[in-house]
Structures are given as structure tokens and as C-alpha cells.
VEXDREN-2710 file (C-alpha; in Angstrom, 1 decimal):
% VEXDREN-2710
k/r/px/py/pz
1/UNK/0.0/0.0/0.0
2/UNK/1.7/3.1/-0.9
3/UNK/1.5/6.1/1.4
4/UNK/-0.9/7.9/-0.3
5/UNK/-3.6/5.4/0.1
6/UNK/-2.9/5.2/3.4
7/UNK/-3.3/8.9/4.1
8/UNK/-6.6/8.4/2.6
9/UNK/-7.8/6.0/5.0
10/UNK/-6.7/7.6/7.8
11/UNK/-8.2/10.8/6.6
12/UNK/-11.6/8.4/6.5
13/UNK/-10.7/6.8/9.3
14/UNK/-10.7/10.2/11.9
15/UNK/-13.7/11.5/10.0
16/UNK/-15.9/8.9/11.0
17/UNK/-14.9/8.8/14.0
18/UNK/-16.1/12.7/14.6
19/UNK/-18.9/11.9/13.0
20/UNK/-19.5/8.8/15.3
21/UNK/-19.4/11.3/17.8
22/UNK/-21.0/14.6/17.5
23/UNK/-23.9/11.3/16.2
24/UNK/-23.5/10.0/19.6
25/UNK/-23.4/13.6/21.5
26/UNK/-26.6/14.2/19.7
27/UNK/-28.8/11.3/20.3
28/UNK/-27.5/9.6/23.8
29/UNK/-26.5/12.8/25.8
30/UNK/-26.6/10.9/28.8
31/UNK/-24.9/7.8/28.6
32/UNK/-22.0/10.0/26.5
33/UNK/-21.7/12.2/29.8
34/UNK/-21.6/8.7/31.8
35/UNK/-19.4/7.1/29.7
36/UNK/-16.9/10.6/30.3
37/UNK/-17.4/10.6/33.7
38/UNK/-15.9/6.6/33.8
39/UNK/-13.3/7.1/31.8
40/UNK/-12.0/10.3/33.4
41/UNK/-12.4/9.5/37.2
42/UNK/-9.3/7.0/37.2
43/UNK/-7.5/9.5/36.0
44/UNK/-7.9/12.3/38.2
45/UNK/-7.5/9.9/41.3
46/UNK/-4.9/11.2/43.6
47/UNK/-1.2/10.1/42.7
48/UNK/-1.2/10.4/39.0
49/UNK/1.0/11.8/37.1
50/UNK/0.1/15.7/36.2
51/UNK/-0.2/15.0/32.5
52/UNK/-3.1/12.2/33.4
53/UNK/-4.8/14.1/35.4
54/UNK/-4.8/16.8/33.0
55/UNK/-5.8/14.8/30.5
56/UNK/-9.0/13.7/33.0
57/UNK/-9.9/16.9/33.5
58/UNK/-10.3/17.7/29.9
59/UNK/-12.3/15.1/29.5
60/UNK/-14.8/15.3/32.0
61/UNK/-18.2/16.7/31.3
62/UNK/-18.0/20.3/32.9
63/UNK/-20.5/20.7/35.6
64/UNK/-23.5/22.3/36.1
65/UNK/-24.2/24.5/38.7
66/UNK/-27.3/24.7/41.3
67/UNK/-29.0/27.4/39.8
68/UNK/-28.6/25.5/35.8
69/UNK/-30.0/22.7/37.4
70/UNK/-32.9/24.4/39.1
71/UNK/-34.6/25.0/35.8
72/UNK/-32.8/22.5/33.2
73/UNK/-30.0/24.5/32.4
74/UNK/-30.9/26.6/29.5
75/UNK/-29.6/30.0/31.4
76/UNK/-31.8/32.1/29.5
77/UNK/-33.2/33.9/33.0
78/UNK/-31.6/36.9/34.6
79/UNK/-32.2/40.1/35.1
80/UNK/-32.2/41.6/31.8
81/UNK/-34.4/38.8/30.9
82/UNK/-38.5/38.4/30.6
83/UNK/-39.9/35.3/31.8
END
């Protein structure tokens, strides 16, 4: 296979794979978010190297906070706002 081909395919290869995802993001919100949560925990356990737990923490769904959750998260109340 010369290396052209192969560029190709990998080419392919990372574009279905984003579009596996943003697919996946889309329809299954949930167990995506689960699914980060799993695989980032180990790595932001205490101990690990810095680069690891970096890495975690990059890939952990960023939280919500108290009042987001309140109301389902849209934040589109405030004071400037109407309703």
C-alpha cells in the first residue's frame, strides 16, 4: 500500500470517527456524559502523574451549577431577561 492510500484511509478513518461522535453527543447525551465521567475518574485519582490528570480533566463533562439545574440548564433567565 503506498502512502498515499494510506493517508486516505486515515483521513476516512478520523472523519468517522467525529462523526460517530458529535452522532452519539446528539442522540445519547446521557450515557455519553456517563461514559466521560468513567473514563475520566481513574484519572484524576490522587497520585497520578500531572499530564493524566490533566488529561481527566479535559475530558470530564463540565458541571452544572445549582441554579442551571434548578430550571434544566438553559440560562436564558436573569435580570435583563423576561420570563
Amino acid at each position: 500500500m503506498d502512502a498515499s492510500l494510506a493517508l486516505q484511509y486515515a483521513i476516512i478513518a478520523i472523519a468517522v470517527v467525529i462523526s460517530v461522535w458529535v452522532v452519539l453527543k446528539k442522540q445519547f447525551p446521557g450515557p455519553v456524559r456517563k461514559a466521560r465521567i468513567a473514563l475520566a475518574l481513574p484519572l484524576l485519582r490522587e497520585g497520578r502523574a500531572a499530564w493524566q490528570q490533566k488529561l481527566g480533566r479535559w475530558m470530564a463533562p463540565a458541571g452544572s451549577s445549582a441554579n442551571d439545574a434548578a430550571c434544566g440548564g438553559c440560562n436564558g433567565c436573569g435580570p435583563d431577561k423576561k420570563g
